[in-house]
SEDO-854048 format. One line per field, with one value per atom (N, C-alpha, C, O): residue number from 1; x, y, z; atom name; residue in one letter. Coordinates in pm, whole numbers, padded with zeros to 5 digits. Layout:
BEGIN
seq = NUM | ...
east = X | ...
north = Y | ...
up = Z | ...
atom = CA | ...
type = a | ...
//
This chain:
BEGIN
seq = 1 | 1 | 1 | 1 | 2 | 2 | 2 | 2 | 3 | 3 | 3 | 3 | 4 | 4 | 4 | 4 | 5 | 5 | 5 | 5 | 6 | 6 | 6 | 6 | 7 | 7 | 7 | 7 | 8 | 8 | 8 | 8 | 9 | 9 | 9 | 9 | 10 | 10 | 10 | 10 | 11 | 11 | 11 | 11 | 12 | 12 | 12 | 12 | 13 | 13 | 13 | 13 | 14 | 14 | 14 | 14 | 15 | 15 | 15 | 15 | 16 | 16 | 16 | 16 | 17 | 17 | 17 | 17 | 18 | 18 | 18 | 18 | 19 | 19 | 19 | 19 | 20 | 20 | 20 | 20 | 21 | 21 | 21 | 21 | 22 | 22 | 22 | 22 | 23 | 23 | 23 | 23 | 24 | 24 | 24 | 24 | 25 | 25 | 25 | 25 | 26 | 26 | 26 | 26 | 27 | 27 | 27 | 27 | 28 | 28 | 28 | 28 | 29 | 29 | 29 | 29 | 30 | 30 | 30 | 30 | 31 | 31 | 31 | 31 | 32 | 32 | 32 | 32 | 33 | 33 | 33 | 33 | 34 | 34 | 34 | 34 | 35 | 35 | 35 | 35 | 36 | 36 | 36 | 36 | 37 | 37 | 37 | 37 | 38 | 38 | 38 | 38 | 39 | 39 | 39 | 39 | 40 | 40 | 40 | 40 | 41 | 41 | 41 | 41 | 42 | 42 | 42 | 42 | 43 | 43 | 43 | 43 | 44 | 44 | 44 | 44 | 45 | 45 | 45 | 45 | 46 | 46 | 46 | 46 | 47 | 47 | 47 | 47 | 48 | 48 | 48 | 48 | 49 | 49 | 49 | 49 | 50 | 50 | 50 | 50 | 51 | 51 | 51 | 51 | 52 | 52 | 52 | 52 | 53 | 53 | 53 | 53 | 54 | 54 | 54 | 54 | 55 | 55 | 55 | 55 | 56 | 56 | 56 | 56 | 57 | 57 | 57 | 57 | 58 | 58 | 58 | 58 | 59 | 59 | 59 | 59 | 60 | 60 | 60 | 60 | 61 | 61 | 61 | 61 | 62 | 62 | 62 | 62 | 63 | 63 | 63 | 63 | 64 | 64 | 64 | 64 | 65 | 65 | 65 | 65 | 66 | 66 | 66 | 66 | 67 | 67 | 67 | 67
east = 01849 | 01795 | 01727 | 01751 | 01631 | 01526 | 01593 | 01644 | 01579 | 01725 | 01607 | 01548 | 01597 | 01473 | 01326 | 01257 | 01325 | 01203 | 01110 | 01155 | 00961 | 00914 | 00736 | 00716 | 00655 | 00529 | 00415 | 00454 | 00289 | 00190 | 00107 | 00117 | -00004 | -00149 | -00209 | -00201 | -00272 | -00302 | -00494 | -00569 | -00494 | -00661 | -00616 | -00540 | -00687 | -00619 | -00725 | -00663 | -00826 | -00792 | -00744 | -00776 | -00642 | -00517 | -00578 | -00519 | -00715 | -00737 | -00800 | -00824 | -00823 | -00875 | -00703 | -00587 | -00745 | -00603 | -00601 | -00699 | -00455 | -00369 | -00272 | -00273 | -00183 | -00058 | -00004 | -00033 | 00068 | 00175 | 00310 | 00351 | 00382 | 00540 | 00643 | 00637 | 00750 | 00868 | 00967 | 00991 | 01062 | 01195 | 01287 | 01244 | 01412 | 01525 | 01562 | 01606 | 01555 | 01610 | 01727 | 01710 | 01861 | 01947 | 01960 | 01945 | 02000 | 02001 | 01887 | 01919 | 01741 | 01684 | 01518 | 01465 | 01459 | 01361 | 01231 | 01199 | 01136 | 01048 | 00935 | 00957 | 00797 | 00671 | 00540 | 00537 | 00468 | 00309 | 00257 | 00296 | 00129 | 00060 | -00018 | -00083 | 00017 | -00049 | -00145 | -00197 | -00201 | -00380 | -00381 | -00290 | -00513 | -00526 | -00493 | -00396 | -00562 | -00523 | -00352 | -00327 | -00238 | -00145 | -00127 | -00008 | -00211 | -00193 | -00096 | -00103 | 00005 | 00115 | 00057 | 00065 | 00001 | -00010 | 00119 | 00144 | 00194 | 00304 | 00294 | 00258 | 00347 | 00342 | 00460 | 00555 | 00425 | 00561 | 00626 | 00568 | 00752 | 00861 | 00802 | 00755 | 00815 | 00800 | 00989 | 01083 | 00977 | 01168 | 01127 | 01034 | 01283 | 01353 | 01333 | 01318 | 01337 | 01383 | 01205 | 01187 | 01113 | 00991 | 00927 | 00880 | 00911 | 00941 | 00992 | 00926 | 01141 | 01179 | 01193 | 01238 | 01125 | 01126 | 00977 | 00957 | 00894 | 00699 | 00748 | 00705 | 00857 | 00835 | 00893 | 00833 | 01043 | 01045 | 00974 | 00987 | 00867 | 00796 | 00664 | 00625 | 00628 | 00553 | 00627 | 00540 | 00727 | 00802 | 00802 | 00760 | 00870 | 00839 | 00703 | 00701 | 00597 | 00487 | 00394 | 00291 | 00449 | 00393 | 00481 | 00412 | 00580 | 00688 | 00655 | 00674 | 00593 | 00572 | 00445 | 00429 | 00325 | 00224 | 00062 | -00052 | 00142 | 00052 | 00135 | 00065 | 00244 | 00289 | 00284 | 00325
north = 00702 | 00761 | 00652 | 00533 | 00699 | 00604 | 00646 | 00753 | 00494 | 00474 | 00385 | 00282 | 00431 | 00381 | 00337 | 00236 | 00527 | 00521 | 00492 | 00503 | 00450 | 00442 | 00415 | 00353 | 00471 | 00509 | 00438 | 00441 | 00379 | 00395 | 00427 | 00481 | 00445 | 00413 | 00272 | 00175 | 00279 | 00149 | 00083 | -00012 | 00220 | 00187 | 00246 | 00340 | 00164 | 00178 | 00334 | 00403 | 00409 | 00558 | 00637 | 00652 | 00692 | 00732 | 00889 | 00959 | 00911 | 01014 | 00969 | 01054 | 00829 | 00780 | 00818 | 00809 | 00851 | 00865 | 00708 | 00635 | 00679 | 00528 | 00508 | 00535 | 00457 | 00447 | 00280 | 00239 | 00224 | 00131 | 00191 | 00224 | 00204 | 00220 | 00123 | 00028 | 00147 | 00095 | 00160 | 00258 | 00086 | 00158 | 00037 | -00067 | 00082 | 00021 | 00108 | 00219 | 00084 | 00117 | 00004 | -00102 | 00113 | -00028 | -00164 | -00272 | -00126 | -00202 | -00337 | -00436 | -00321 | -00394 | -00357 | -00267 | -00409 | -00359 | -00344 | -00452 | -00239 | -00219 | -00203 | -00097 | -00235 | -00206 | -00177 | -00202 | -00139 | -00049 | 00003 | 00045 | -00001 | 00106 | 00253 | 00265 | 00318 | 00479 | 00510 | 00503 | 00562 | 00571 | 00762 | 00844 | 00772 | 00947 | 00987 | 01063 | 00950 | 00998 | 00990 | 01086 | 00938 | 00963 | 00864 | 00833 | 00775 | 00602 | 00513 | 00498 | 00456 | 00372 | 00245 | 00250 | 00134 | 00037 | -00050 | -00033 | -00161 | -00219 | -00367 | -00453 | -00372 | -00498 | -00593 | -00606 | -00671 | -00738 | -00690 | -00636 | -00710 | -00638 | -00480 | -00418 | -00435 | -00305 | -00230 | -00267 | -00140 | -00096 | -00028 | 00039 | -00098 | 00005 | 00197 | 00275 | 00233 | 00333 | 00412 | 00517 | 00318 | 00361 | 00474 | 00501 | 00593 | 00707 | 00821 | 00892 | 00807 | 00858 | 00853 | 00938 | 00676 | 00613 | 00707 | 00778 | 00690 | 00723 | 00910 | 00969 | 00974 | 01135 | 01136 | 01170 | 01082 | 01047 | 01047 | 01107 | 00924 | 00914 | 00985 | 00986 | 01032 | 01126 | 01257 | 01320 | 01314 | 01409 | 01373 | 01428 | 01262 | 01197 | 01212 | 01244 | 01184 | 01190 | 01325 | 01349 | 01379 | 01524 | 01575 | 01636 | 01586 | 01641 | 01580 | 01640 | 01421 | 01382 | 01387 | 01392 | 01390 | 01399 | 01471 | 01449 | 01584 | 01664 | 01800 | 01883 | 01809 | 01916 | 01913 | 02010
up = 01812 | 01691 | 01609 | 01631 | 01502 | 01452 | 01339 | 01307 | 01263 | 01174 | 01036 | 01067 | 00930 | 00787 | 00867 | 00881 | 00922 | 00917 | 00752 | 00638 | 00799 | 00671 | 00759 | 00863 | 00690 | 00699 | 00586 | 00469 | 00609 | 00476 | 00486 | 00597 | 00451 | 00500 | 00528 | 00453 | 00651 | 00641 | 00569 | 00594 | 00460 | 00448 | 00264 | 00242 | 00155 | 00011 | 00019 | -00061 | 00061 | 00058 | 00162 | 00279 | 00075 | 00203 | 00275 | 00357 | 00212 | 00294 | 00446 | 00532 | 00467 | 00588 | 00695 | 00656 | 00807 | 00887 | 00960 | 00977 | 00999 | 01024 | 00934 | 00814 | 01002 | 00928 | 01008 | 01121 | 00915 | 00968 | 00940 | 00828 | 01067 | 01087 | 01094 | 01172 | 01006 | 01055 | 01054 | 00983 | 01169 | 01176 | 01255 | 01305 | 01251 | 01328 | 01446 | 01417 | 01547 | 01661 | 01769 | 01829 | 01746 | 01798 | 01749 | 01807 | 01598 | 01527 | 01506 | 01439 | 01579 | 01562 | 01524 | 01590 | 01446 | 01348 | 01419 | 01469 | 01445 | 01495 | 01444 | 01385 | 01413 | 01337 | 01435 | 01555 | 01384 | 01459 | 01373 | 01264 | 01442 | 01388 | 01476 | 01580 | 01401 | 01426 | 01396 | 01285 | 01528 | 01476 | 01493 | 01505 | 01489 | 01394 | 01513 | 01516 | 01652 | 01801 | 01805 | 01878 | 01773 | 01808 | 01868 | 01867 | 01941 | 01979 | 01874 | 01752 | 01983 | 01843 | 01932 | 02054 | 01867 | 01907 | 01801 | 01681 | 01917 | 01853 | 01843 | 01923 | 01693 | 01667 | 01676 | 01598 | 01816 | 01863 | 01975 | 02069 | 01968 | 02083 | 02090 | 01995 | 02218 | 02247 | 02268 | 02338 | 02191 | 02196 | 02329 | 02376 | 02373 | 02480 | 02504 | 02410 | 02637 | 02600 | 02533 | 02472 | 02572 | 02490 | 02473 | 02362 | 02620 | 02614 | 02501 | 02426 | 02520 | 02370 | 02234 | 02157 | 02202 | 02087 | 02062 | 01964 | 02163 | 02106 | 02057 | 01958 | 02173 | 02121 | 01971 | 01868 | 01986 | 01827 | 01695 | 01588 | 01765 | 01656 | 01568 | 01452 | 01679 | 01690 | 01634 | 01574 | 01629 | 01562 | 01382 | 01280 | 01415 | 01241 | 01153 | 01034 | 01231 | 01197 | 01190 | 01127 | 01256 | 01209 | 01125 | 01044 | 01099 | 01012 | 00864 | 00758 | 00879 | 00704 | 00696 | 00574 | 00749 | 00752 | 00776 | 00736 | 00881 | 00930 | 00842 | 00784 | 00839 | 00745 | 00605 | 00540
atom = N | CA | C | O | N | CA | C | O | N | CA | C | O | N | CA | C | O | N | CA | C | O | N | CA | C | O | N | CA | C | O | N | CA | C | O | N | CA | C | O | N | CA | C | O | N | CA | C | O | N | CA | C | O | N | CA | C | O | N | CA | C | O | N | CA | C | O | N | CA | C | O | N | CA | C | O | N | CA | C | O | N | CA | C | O | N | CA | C | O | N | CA | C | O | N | CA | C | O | N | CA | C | O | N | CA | C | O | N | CA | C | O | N | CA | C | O | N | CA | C | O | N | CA | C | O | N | CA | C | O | N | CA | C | O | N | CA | C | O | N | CA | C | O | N | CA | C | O | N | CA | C | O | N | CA | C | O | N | CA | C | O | N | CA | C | O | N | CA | C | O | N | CA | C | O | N | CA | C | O | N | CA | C | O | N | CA | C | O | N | CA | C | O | N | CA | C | O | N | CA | C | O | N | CA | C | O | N | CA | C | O | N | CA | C | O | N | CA | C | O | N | CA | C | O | N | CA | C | O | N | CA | C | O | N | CA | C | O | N | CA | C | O | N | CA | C | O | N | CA | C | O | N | CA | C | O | N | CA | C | O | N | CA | C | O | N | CA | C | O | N | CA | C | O | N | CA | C | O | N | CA | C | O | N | CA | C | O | N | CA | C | O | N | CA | C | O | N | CA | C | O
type = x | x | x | x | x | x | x | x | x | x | x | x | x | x | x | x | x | x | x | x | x | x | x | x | x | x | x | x | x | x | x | x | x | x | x | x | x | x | x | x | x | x | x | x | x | x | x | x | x | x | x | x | x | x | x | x | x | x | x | x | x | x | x | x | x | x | x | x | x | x | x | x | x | x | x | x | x | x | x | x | x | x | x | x | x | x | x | x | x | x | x | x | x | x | x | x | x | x | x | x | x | x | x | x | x | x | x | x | x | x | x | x | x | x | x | x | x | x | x | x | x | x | x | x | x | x | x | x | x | x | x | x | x | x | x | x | x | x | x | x | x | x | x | x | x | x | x | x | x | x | x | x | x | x | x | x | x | x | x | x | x | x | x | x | x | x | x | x | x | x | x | x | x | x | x | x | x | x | x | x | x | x | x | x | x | x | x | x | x | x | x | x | x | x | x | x | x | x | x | x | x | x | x | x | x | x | x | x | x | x | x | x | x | x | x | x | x | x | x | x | x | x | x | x | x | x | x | x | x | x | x | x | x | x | x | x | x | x | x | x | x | x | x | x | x | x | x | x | x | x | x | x | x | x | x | x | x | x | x | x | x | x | x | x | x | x | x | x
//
């Protein structure tokens, strides 16, 4: 489970789409960015388990953003 998730825009007008993500997974801190396609390019370590970390996140992201 993705544990303080947290989202921004990554452009100062937030109606442009991109986001930078973070979260903790397995107690260890993860960041990227999300582009409008749904592409998570990651910054740094790629988490484990990457598969269900990307559906995850992708759940998160439509749930705070597209809704």
């Amino acid at each position: 489970m993705l544990q303080h998730f947290s989202f921004k825009s990554m452009y100062e007008n937030s109606q442009l789409p991109g986001w930078t993500i973070a979260f903790y997974f397995n107690n260890k801190r993860y960041t990227a960015d999300y582009m409008p396609d749904g592409t998570i390019h990651w910054n740094g370590d790629t988490p484990p388990e990457l598969d269900n970390v990307t559906k995850m996140v992708h759940e998160l992201m439509t749930f705070h953003v597209y809704e």
